[in-house]
N, C-alpha and C positions, 0 to 999 in steps of 0.2 A: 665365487661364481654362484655358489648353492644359495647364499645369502641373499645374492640379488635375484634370485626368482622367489626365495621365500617372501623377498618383501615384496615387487610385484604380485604375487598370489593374495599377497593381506591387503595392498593397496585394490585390488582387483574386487576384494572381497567386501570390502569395505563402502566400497561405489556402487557394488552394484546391491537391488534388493529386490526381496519376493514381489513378482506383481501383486494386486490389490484381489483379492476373492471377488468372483461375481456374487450376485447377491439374486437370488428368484424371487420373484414380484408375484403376490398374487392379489386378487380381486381386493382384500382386504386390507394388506400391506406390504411389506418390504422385509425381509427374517422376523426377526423379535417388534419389528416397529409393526404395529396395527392402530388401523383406523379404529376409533372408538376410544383411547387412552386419554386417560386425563395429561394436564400440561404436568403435571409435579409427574406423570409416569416417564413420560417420555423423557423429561431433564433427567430421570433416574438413570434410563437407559442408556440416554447420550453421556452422561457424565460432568452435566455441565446445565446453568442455565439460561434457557432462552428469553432473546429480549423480543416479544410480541409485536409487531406495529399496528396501529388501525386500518384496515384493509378499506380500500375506496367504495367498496358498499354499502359499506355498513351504512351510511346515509341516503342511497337511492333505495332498495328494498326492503326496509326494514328489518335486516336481517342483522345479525350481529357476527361478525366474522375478524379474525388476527388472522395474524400471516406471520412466520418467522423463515429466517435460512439458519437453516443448520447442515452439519456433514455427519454421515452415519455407515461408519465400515468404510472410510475414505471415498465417499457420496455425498456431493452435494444436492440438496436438498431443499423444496420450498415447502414448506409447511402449514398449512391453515387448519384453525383451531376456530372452534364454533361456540360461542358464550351465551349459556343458557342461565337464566337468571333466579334465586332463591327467591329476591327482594329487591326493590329497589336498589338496591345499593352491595349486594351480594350474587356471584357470581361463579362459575368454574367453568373455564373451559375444556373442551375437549378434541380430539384431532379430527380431522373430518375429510384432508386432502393432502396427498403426496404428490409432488411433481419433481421432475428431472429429468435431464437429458445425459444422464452419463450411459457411458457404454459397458458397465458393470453387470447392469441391470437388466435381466433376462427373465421372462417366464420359461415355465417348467418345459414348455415347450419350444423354447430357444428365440422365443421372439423378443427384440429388444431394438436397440439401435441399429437402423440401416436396414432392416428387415422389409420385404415389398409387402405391398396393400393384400394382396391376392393371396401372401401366405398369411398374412392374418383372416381373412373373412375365411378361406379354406380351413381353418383349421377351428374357427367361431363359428361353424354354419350350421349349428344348431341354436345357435344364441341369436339374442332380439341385436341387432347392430346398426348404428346410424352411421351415415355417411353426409357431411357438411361441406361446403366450400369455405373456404379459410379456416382459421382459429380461432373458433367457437369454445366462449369461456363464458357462463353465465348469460349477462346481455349485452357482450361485446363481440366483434368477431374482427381478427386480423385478417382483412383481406389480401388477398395475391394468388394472381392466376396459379402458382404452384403448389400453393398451401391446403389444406384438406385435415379434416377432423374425422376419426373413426373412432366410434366409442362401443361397446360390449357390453350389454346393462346385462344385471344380473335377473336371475329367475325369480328370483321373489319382487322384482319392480312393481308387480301389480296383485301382490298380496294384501287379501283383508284383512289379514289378523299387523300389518302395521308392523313388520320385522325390520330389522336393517336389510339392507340394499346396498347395494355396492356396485360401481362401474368400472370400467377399464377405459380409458383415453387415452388414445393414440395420435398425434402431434404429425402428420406428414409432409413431405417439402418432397417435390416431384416424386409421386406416391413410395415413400422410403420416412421409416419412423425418424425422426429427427429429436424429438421428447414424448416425455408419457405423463399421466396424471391419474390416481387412483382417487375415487372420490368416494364417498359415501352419505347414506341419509339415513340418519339413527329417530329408533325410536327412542323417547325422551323417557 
């Protein structure tokens, strides 16, 4: 009898596992992940490397932009990476946006998936904060009467000395976070 509860106890043990750590977000990244790293950092970090795609703007704005998915601390993860050029022909990118919608993913102040509109701007009401209808991503927006963008620009947004900048994007579906996107604009 003692045998068959030691082996349920090990079968028991065996099925089950630690949930996943949340992970605090802040303006600039995700734990060790920050905006600003080169691609060879971030592969360092992850463990692994990333295959980059051409992101669809890079031909509307002249802007040079990758996008990869990756998972980080069992988070999935979209990644865009910003290609600043030596020379014609030489390059390096650098990370410049986080997006996801996992429920892992909290600020320090517990804001994360499922969170209402109203405990975000209550708790940003000293911060510059937009509020959009639909899903406002560069110069697209996903329309629908339930969708809404709230974004948290950082205090140096309108600094002369040309620092990095950083945003918070908050992704909402009947005002309740559904994804988030941390963005930033580096100085070169």
């Amino acid at each position: 009898m003692k045998s068959i509860y030691l082996f349920i106890l090990l079968i028991a043990g065996a099925c089950s596992s630690a949930p996943d750590k949340e992970q605090i977000i802040f303006k600039d990244g995700i734990g060790s992940l920050k905006l600003g790293m080169s691609l060879a950092d971030v592969e360092k970090l992850l463990g692994s490397k990333l295959i980059t795609t051409k992101n669809y703007l890079d031909s509307l704005n002249g802007t040079y932009e990758d996008t990869a998915q990756a998972v980080y601390n069992s988070i999935p993860l979209q990644l865009e990476f910003h290609r600043s050029y030596n020379n014609a022909n030489n390059f390096y990118l650098r990370l410049i946006g986080i997006r996801s919608s996992s429920s892992l993913c909290k600020t320090a102040s517990g804001i994360g998936i499922g969170s209402d509109k109203l405990k975000i701007i209550s708790y940003y009401d000293s911060c510059h904060i937009k509020i959009q209808p639909g899903y406002v991503s560069y110069f697209n927006t996903e329309e629908g009467k339930e969708k809404s963008t709230l974004s948290i620009f950082d205090d140096n947004e309108n600094s002369p000395e040309g620092d990095d900048t950083y945003t918070i994007v908050f992704y909402l579906f009947n005002k309740k976070v559904n994804s988030f996107e941390l963005k930033a604009k580096l100085k070169e």
